[in-house]
N, C-alpha and C positions, 0 to 999 in steps of 0.2 A: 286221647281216648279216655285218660283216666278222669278228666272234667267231665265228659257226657258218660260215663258209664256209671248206674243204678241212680241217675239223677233225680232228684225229687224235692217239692216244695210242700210246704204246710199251711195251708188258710186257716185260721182262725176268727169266728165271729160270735158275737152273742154267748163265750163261753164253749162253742164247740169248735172242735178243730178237723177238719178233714185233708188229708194227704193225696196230693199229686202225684202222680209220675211224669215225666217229659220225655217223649220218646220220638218228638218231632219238631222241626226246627232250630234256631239255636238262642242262644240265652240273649235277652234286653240287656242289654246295658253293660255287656262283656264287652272291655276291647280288643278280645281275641276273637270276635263273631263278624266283624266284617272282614277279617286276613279270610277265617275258614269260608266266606260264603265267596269272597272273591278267588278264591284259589279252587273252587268249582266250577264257577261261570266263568272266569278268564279261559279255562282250555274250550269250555264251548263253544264260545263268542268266537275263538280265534278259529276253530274247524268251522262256523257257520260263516264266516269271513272268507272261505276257501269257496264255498258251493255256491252255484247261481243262486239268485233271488229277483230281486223287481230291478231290469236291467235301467238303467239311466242313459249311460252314451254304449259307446263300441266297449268301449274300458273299462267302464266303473255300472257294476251292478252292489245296490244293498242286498244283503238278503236279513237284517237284523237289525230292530234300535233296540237298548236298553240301560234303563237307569234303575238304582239299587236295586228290589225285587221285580220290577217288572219287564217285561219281554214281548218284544212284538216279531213276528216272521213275518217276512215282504215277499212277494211273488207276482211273475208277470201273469202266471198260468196255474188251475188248478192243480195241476201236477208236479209243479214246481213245489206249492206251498205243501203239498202232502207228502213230500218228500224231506222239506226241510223239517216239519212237524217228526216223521220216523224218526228220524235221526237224532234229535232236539230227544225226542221219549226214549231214545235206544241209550243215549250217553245218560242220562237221570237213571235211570233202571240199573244200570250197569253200577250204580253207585247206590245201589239201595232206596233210592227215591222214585215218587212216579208223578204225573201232571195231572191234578185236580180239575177234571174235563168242566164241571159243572160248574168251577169257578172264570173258563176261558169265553170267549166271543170270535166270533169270526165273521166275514163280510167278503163278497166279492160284486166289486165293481167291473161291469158291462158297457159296453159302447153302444149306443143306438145312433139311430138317424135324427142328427143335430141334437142327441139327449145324451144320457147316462144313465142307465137302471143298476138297482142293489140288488143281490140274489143270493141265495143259498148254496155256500160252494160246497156243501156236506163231505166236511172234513170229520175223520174221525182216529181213535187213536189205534194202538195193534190190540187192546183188549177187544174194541167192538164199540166203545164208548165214545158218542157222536160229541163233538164241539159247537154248541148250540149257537144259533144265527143269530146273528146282531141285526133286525129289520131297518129302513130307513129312519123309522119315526122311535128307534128306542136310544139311549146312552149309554156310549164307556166310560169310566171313572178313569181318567190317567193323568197322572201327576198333580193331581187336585183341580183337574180342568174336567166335565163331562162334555163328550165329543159325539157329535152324529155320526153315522153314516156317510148323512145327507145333507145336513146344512154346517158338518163344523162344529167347533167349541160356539158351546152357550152360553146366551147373557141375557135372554128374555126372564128366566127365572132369579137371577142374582139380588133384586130387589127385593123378594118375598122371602129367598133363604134369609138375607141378611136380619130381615126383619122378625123373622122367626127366631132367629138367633140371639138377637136381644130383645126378645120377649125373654127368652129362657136366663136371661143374664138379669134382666131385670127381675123377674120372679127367683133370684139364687141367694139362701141366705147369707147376705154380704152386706157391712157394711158402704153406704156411698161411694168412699176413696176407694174402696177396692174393688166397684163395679166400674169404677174411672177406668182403675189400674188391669180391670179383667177384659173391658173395652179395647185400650188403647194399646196394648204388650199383647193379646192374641187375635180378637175378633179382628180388629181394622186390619193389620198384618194376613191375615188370613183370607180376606177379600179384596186386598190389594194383589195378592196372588194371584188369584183367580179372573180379577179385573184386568191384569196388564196379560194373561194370558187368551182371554179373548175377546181385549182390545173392541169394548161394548160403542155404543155414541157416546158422546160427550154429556147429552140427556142423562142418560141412564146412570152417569158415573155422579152427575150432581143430584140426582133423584138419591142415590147410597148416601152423600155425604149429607143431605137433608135428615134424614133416618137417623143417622147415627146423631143429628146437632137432636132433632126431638128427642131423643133415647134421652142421652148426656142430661137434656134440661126435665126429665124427667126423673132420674135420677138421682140428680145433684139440688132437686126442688127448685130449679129457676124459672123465671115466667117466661113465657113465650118472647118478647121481646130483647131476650141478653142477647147481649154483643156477640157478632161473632167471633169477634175479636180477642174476647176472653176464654175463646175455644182452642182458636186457631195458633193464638201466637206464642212464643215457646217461654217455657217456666222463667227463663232467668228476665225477658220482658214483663213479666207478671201475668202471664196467662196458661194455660192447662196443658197447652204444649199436645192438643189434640191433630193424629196425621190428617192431614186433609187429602183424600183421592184424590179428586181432581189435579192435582199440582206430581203427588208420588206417583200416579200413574203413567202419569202424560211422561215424564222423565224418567222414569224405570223403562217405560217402551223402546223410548229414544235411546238411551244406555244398550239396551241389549239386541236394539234394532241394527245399530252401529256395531255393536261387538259382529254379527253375523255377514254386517258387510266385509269385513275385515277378514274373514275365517277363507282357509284356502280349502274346505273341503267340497268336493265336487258335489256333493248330493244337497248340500246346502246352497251351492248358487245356482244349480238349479232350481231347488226352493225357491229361492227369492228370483227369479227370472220370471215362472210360472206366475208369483204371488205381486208381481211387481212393488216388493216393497221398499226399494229405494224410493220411489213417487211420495207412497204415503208416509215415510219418514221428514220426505223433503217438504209436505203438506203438516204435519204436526211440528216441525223445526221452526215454521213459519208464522204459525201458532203462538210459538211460548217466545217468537220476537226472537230466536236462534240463527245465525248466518250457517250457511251450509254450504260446503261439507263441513261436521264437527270432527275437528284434528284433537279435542280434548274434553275430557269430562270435566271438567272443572268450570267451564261453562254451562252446563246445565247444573250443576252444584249451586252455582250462580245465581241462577234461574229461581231452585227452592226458595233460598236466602231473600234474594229478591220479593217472592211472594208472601215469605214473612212480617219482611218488615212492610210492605204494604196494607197485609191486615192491620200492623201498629199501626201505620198511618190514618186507615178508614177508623178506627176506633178512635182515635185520638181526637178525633174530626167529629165525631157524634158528643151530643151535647152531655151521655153517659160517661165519655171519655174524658173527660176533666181528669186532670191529673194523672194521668195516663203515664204520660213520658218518665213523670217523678220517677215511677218507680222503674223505669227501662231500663237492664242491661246492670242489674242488681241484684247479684244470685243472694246476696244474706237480708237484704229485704224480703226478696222473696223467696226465703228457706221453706214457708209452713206449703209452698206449693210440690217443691222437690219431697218433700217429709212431709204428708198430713199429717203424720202422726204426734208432731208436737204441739196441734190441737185436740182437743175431744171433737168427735164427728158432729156434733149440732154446732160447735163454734168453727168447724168447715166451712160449713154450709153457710153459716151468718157470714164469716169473713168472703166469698165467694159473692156475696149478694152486695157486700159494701165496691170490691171489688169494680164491678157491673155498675154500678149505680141503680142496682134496683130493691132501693130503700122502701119502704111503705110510709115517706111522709109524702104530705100535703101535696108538695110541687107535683114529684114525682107520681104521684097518683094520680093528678090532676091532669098529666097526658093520657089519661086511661080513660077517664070520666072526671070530663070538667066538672069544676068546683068553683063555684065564687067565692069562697072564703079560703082562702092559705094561710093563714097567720097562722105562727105557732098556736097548737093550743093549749100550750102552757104558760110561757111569757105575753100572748098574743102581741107581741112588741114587732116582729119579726115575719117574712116569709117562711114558714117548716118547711127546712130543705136539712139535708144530712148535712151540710158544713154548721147551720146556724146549732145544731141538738149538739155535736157533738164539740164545737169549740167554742160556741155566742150565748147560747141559751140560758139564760140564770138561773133554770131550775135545776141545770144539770150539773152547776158550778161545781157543789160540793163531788160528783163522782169525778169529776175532771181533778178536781185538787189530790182525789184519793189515787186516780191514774196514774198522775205525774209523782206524788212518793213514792206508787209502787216500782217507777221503773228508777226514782232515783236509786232506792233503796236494791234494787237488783243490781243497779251497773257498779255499786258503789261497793259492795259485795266480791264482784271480779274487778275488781282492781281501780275504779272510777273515783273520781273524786267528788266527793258532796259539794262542796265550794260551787263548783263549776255548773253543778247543776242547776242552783238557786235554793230559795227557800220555803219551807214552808207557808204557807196562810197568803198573808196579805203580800208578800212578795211575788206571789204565781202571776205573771204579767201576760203572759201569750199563750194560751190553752192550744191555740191550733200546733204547737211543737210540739 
């Protein structure tokens, strides 16, 4: 009592400060706030566990779901639910709280001939205050899913949120690496959620992961053509270690499709009887090339792994993938991808493009719009391609010679030996090292 009692916060901005009181809810980020919120709704839950609700067999009626704040009451009959609803506002009141009507929804489904109608079961609370109707064509927000009525969690909209989303990521003062980092650790996380919750076509989930590749190459300044390979495949391979829906979803599904067959709760195998989804797990098993039944997750673990290195594989295979492999499975090669930060962000961005192989010489360009002429145009000795500038070119000799002191002179510093490395001037024999 003595935590919440004359509780109060201070905002501060621009110089002024104005003072809060709290006099409702409980504090963020206390981890005494989910003991007090669970040692109020455990005695509810457990008396709403006692009364009818939405009967299932002879035995087992629900009359409740709930996860952290939210609450649902179940009922076969309007009278049912109006009575679990008194009850539910009689125990809050009793405890000094009361139910935010304006914030609730409510819906009751009708039997017709060969159909189903949504109606207005005009529920309300003991003040007088009606529980506003959820019509067929509107949305509940629950658990980060929006749910009809009438047709179920949605996914017709999930393309245009998402894209809306990184407009606003894109437009956020940040630099690159950390529209990467604001991309890949919340948005994609966040619509993978949403994606394995109502389990959209297979369409739609590659239409998201399209989105998010434009975003990234918009982002990160690369041409339409990079690899996807350089998205997809994880940091210590030399790639951005971007999640790919398709593959996280498909196998998040399956994981939790299987946890449900396994569950001995009665209102759950009902669920899944109704929803027959053993069939469509045993159709998406079959999919990702999975033998079923799955006795173990560690086969679909598998499965990611599998689609990983397969990206390595299709990149390595594109004539951008040259030297690909080199750097596979080389987390201190590829440190500056784990840490951008031990680049500046424009030499990100360049290292990212060498990466890819999408260099702006000659060759390279010349898949874009043909050229009759490729010779370097410095040496013209030569095809201009990124190996010949960066190890062959004689124009570029002298920065090559200055490259290789720099790095002797670094390693030689921690501990390396100058010997070993070679010499100066006329001794520098192999620039490609």
């Amino acid at each position: 009592m003595n935590s919440y009692t004359s509780l109060n916060t201070t905002i501060e901005y621009a110089g002024s400060k104005t003072e809060v009181s709290l006099k409702r809810g409980v504090k963020q980020g206390d981890p005494l706030s989910p003991f007090i919120f669970s040692a109020i709704m455990d005695t509810l839950l457990e008396q709403l566990e006692e009364m009818k609700g939405y009967v299932i067999d002879e035995s087992h009626s629900l009359s409740a779901l709930a996860f952290a704040d939210d609450l649902i009451l179940l009922a076969n009959a309007k009278a049912t639910a109006q009575n679990l609803l008194h009850h539910t506002e009689a125990y809050l009141n009793s405890l000094g709280m009361r139910i935010a009507a304006e914030k609730c929804a409510s819906f009751e489904i009708r039997p017709g001939k060969k159909t189903w109608y949504i109606t207005d079961p005009d529920l309300c609370l003991s003040n007088g205050d009606q529980i506003p109707f959820s019509a067929a064509d509107s949305s509940l927000c629950y658990l980060g899913g929006h749910i009809s009525p009438w047709s179920g969690l949605h996914y017709k909209d999930l393309v245009d949120q998402l894209t809306s989303t990184l407009e606003r990521c894109r437009g956020a003062h940040l630099k690159p690496h950390q529209k990467l980092s604001l991309t890949t650790s919340h948005i994609i996380p966040h619509f993978l959620h949403r994606a394995v919750l109502a389990t959209p076509p297979i369409t739609t989930i590659r239409a998201m992961d399209q989105t998010i590749r434009n975003h990234l190459k918009v982002v990160l300044h690369l041409p339409a053509s990079t690899p996807n390979g350089l998205l997809y495949c994880s940091k210590r391979d030399g790639g951005l270690g971007v999640p790919k829906l398709e593959a996280l979803a498909s196998s998040t599904a399956l994981k939790q499709g299987v946890t449900l067959l396994n569950s001995l709760d009665p209102a759950i195998h009902a669920l899944l009887q109704e929803t027959q989804l053993e069939n469509r797990l045993l159709s998406l098993a079959k999919a990702m090339r999975l033998q079923w039944p799955i006795l173990n997750f560690r086969h679909i673990d598998a499965y990611k792994k599998r689609m990983k290195a397969e990206e390595l594989t299709k990149w390595s295979q594109l004539t951008k993938g040259r030297g690909v492999t080199s750097f596979a499975d080389d987390r201190n090669g590829n440190a500056w991808l784990f840490n951008p930060n031990l680049l500046k962000p424009s030499r990100f961005l360049t290292a990212l493009k060498l990466r890819g192989g999408m260099t702006s010489d000659k060759v390279t360009m010349s898949k874009v719009t043909t050229e009759s002429n490729v010779k370097c145009r410095k040496c013209r000795a030569c095809n201009e391609t990124l190996a010949h500038i960066l190890g062959q070119c004689i124009y570029t000799k002298a920065q090559k010679i200055r490259r290789h002191d720099e790095i002797r002179d670094c390693v030689s510093k921690t501990g390396g030996q100058e010997g070993g490395l070679g010499h100066r001037g006329s001794h520098y024999s192999n620039p490609d090292r």
